[in-house]
N, C-alpha and C positions, 0 to 999 in steps of 0.2 A: 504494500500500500504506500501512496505517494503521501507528501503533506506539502500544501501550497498553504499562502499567504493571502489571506482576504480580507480587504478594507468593507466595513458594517456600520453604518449611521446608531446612532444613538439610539434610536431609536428600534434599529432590527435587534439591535444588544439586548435591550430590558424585554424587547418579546419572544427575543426565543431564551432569555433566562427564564421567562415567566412557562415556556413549553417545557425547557429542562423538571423546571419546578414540577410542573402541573403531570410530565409522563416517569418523574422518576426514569431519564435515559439521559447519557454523556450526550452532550451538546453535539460532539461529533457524530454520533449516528444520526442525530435528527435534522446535520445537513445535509448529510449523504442521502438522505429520505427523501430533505429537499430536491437536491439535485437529480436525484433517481426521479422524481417524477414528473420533472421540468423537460428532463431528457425526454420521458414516452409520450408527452403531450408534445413536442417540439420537432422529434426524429421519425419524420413522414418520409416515405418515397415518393418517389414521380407517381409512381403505381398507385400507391394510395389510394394521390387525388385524383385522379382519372376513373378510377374505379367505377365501374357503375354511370360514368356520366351519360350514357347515350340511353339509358334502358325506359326514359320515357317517348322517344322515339321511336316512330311505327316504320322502322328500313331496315329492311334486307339487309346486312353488314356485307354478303358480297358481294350482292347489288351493285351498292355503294361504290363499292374496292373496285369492281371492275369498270364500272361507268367513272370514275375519275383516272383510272389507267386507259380508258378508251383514248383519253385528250392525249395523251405521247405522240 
């Protein structure tokens, strides 16, 4: 495990001493928490968002494929 150096406003200090308080856990796990779930809301792929985007339209996909390869 790495250790990096992180500047905290006053303000993030007295709230996550008050989470230390309130879950009885090292302060370091509960940023690691943080960061672990900043990551799986943030670490999308292309794929993702593309997913699904066409499925309220009523086309053939090879239709589609082949009528815009007709234009070559």
């Amino acid at each position: 495990m790495s250790r990096i150096l992180v500047d905290l406003s006053e303000m993030q200090i007295s709230q996550l001493a008050a989470l230390v308080e309130a879950q009885r856990r090292p302060r370091a796990a509960i940023v690691r928490d943080a960061i672990d779930a900043y990551i799986a809301t943030h670490n999308r792929t292309a794929g993702a968002d593309a997913f699904g985007l066409w499925k309220h339209r009523n086309v053939d996909g090879l239709e589609y494929q082949r009528e815009l390869r007709s234009e070559w």
